[in-house]
N, C-alpha and C positions, 0 to 999 in steps of 0.2 A: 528399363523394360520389365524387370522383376517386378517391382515395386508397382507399375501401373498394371500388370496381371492381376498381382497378389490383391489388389483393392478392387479390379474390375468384379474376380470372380466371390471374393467377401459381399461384393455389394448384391450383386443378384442374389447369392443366396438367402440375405437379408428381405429383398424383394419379394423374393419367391415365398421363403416363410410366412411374411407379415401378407402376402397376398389372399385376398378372401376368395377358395372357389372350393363347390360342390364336392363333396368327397364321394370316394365309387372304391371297393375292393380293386387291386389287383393283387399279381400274385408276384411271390419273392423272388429273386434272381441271382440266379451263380455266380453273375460275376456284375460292377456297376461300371467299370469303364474301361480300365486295364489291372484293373486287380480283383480278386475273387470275395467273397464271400462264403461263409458257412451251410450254404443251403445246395441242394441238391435238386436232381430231377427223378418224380415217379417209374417206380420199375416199368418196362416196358414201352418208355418211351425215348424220344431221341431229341439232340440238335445240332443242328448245321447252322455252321457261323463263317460269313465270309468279312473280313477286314480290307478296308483300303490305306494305304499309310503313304508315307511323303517320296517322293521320284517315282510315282506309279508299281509300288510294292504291296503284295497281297498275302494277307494269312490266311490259310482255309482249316478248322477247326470241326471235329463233328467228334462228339460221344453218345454213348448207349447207357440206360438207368439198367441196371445191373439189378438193383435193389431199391427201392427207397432212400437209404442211406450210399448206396455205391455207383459211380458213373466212371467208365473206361471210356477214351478214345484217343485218335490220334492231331498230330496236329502239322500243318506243311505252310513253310514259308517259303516266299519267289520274290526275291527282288528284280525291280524294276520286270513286272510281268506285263504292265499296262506303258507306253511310251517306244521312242525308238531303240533305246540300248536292249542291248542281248539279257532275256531273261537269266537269272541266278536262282534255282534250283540249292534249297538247303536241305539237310538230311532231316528227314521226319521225326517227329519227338510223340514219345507216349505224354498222355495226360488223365489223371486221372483223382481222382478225391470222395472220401470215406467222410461222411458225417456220423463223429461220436453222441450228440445230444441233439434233442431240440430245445430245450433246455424243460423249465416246468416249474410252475406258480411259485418257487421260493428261489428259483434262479432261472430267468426266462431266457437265457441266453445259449444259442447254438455254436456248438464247437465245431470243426472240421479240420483234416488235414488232404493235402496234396498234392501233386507234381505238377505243374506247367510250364509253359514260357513267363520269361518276365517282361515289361515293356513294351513296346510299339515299334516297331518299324527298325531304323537303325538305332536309337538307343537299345534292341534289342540283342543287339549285335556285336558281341567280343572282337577289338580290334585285330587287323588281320597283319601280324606277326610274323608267320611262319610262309617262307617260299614256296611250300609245300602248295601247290594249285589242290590237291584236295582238301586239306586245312580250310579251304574257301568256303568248300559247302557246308561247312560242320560251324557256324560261327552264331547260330542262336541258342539265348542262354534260357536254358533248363534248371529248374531246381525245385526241390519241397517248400513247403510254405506250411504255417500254421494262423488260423481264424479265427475270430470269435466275431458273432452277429447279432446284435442285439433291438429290439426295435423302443424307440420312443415314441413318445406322443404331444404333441403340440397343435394345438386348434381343432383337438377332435379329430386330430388324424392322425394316421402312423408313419413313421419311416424308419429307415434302418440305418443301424450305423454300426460300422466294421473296423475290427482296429488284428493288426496280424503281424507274422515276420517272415519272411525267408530267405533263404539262401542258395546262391547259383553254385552247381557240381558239375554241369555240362555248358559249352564244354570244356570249359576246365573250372575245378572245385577252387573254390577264392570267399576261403568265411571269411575275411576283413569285410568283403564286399554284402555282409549281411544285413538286410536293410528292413524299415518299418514301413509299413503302410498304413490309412486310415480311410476312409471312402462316408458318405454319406446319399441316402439313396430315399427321394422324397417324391413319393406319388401325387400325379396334380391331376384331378379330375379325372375322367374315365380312362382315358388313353395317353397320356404323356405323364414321364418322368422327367425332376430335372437331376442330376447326379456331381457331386464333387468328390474328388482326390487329393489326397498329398502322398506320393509315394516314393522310393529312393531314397529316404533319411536313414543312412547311415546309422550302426547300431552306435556308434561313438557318436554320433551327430557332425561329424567332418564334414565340408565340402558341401555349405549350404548352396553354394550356387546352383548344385546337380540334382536339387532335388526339385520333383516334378510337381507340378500343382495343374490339376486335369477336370475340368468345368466342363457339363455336356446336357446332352437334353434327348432324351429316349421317346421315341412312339414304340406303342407296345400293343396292338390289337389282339385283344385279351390274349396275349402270355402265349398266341401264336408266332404271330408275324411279329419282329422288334426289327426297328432301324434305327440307328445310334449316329449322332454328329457332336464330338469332342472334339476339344483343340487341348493340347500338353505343351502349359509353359514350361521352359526350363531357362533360368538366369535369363541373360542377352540373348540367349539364342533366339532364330525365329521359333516363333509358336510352328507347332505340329497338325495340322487339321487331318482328322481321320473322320473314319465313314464304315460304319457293320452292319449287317444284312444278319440278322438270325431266322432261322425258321424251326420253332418247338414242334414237333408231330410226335404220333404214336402206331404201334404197328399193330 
C-alpha cells in the first residue's frame, strides 16, 4: 500500500510539472496541506478555516494579521461532529506565527516560527492513556515549529517549496517525537493549486512506516475563497481523505 501511494503521488507530480498550462499570479499561503509555511497574512485581515477529517471529525481554525509579519488565533477540534456518535469537544489551542524575513536578492528565502496543531484528525491525536475522562478532551497535539520557504522556478513559473521542524509540548512535551516536514506548493493556471507533503519523519528517521506522504489539489479564487481535497497516506494504513473550506477577508 505504501509503495503504490508513494509512486501514485511521485507520478502526478511529475505530470503536473511536465504539464503545459497558462500561468496567472497567485498569492502565497500559510499553510499547503497539513503543514505550514513561512508566509503570513496582511495586517488587518483575517481567515477562517473549516477542516473535515475521517469518522466525521472537524477542525475549526481562524486567526487575525496582527502585523504583516504577525498572525494570532485560535484553533477547536470536535471529533466525530458530523455522524451518529456523541460529538468530542477538545480543549481549544492558541496558534500563532511571526515571520522573521522575506528573505532578499542574495537569499530569497522566508524564515518563520510558530505554534500549531500537528496532523489531521486522529493522527492528530495523543493516545488516550489516562482514566481521567478529562484527559479525553485535552488529546490534540500542540507545538512550535520552525520554516523555511523558498520559491523555484520551472517553466516559467513559480512554486514553493517548504522544508521545517517541530515539536509537540501539548499535551504532553515528547522531543523524541520531533519530526521533519517538507511540502511543495505549485500553482496551475488561474485558480487551482496542486500540493504535496511528506511530514512525521522523525528527527532520527525511525519508524519509516508513520511517515505521512499527503497529495492534494487546492481551488483558490484569488486568495479569497480556498477549498482543499487531500488524501494522507500513511504505510498500510487506509489513506485519510480530507476536505477545508477557507475564507481570506479583511475588516
Amino acid at each position: 500500500m505504501k509503495r503504490f501511494t508513494v509512486k501514485t503521488a511521485v507520478l502526478s507530480l511529475l505530470i503536473l510539472i511536465f504539464y503545459k498550462t497558462d500561468i496567472y499570479p497567485q498569492g502565497k499561503q500559510t499553510s499547503v496541506i497539513d503543514s505550514p509555511t513561512a508566509f503570513t497574512i496582511a495586517q488587518g485581515t483575517y481567515k477562517v478555516s473549516l477542516l473535515e477529517y475521517d469518522n466525521g471529525g472537524m477542525e475549526f481554525k481562524t486567526f487575525l494579521g496582527l502585523h504583516d509579519i504577525v498572525y494570532l488565533g485560535v484553533s477547536l477540534d470536535v471529533q466525530s461532529a458530523i455522524g451518529r456518535d456523541e460529538p468530542q469537544f477538545n480543549v481549544p489551542g492558541v496558534i500563532a506565527k511571526i515571520k522573521f524575513t522575506d528573505g532578499h536578492e542574495s537569499f530569497p528565502i522566508a524564515i518563520a516560527a510558530g505554534y500549531d496543531s500537528f496532523y489531521t484528525g486522529y493522527e492528530g491525536l495523543e493516545e488516550d492513556d489516562d482514566e481521567d475522562e478529562k484527559n479525553d478532551l485535552n488529546r490534540v497535539i500542540y507545538g512550535p515549529y520552525f520554516v523555511f520557504t523558498g520559491s523555484i522556478y520551472l517553466f516559467d513559473s513559480e512554486q514553493y517549496l517548504s522544508v521545517g521542524i517541530r515539536t509537540p509540548t501539548q499535551p504532553d512535551y515528547k522531543p523524541d517525537n520531533t519530526s521533519y516536514f517538507t511540502s511543495l506548493d505549485i500553482p496551475l493556471g488561474e485558480f487551482f493549486r496542486f500540493n504535496f507533503e511528506v511530514e512525521r519523519v522523525y528527527w532520527d528517521f525511525r519508524d519509516g512506516s508513520d511517515w505521512l506522504f499527503n497529495p492534494g489539489i487546492k481551488f483558490s479564487y484569488y486568495d479569497q475563497i480556498i477549498f482543499t481535497f487531500a488524501v494522507m497516506c500513511e504505510g498500510d494504513e487506509r489513506p485519510n481523505r480530507i476536505i477545508r473550506f477557507e475564507y481570506h477577508g479583511e475588516f
